[in-house]
N, C-alpha and C positions, 0 to 999 in steps of 0.2 A: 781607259778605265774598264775592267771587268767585273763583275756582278758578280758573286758565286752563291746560292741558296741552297739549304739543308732538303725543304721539302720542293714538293711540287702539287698542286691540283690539278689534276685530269679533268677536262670538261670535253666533250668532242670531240671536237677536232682543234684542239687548244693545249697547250700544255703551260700553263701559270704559275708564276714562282709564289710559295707562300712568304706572305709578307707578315710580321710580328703587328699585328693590330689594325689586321686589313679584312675583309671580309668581300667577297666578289659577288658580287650584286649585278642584276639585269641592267641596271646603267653603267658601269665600270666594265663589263666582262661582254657586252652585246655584240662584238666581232667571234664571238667563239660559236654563234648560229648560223653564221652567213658561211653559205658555202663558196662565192668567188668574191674576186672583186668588184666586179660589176654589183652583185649585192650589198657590198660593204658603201659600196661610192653610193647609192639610189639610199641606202638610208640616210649616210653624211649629208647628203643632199637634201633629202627631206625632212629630217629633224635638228637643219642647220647647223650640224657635231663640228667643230672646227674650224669655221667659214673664218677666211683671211681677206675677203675682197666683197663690197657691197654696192650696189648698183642701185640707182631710183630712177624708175622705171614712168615711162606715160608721164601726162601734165596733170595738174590738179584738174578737180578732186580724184581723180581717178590712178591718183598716182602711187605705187608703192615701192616698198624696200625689199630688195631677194638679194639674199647672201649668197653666196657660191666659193670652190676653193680654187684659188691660181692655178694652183701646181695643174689640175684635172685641167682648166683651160687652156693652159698655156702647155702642153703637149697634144692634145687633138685639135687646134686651132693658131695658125700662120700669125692673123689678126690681133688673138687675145697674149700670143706670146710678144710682138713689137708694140704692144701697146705697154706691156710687165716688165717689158728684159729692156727695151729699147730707152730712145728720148723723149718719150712723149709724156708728157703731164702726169701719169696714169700712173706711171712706174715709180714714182716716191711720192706720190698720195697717198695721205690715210682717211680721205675723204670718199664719200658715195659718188661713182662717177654717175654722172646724170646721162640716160638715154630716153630726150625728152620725148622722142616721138617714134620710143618702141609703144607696145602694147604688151601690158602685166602678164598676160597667158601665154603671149607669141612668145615673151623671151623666157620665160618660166619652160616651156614646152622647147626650146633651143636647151638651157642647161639641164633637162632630163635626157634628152639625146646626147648631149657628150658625156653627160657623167655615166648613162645608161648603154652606150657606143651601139643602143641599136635604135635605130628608126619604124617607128612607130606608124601611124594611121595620123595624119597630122590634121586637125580641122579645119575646115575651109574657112571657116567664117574667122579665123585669127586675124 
């Protein structure tokens, strides 16, 4: 199936097909500021855009929900791809896989490093 559009809007570094009754807005068009991917994934990541896989993190009360996307996991990590692609439980759940005895920041600060592929100053006290 091919697409063919009359017009175009120029934004950037973007070029958008005009849609008949669409209007491009800072939510719909906010890949057209970022200048790589690593920008694009560090916001998917941080304003949860698309999250396919959700994790509960730590025990009660201290326990929370961080969303993150396969695809990003499951190509910079051995682990998170046999646990996706593989046999394991994980791979046709649509359930929150429980990682009762991470800690909320440690693994928060693990899917900043992959979606961000650069490593950071990590804190000690994680």
């Amino acid at each position: 199936m091919s697409l063919c559009f009359r017009e175009y809007y120029v934004h950037q570094y973007s070029i958008l097909p005009v849609l008949d009754n669409f209007q491009y807005t800072a939510d719909y068009a906010w890949q057209t500021d970022m200048k790589t991917v690593q920008d694009a994934n560090k916001k998917m990541l941080h304003q949860e855009i698309a999250t396919d896989v959700a994790f509960m993190v730590g025990r009660r009360p201290n326990q929370e929900l961080i969303r993150a996307h396969k695809y990003i996991l499951i190509s910079r990590s051995p682990v998170f791809c046999a646990m996706f692609q593989g046999d394991m439980k994980e791979a046709h759940s649509e359930e929150a896989i429980e990682v009762p005895d991470g800690k909320p920041v440690a693994f928060r600060e693990l899917l900043r490093q992959v979606h961000d592929e650069v490593a950071g100053e990590v804190n000690s006290k994680i």
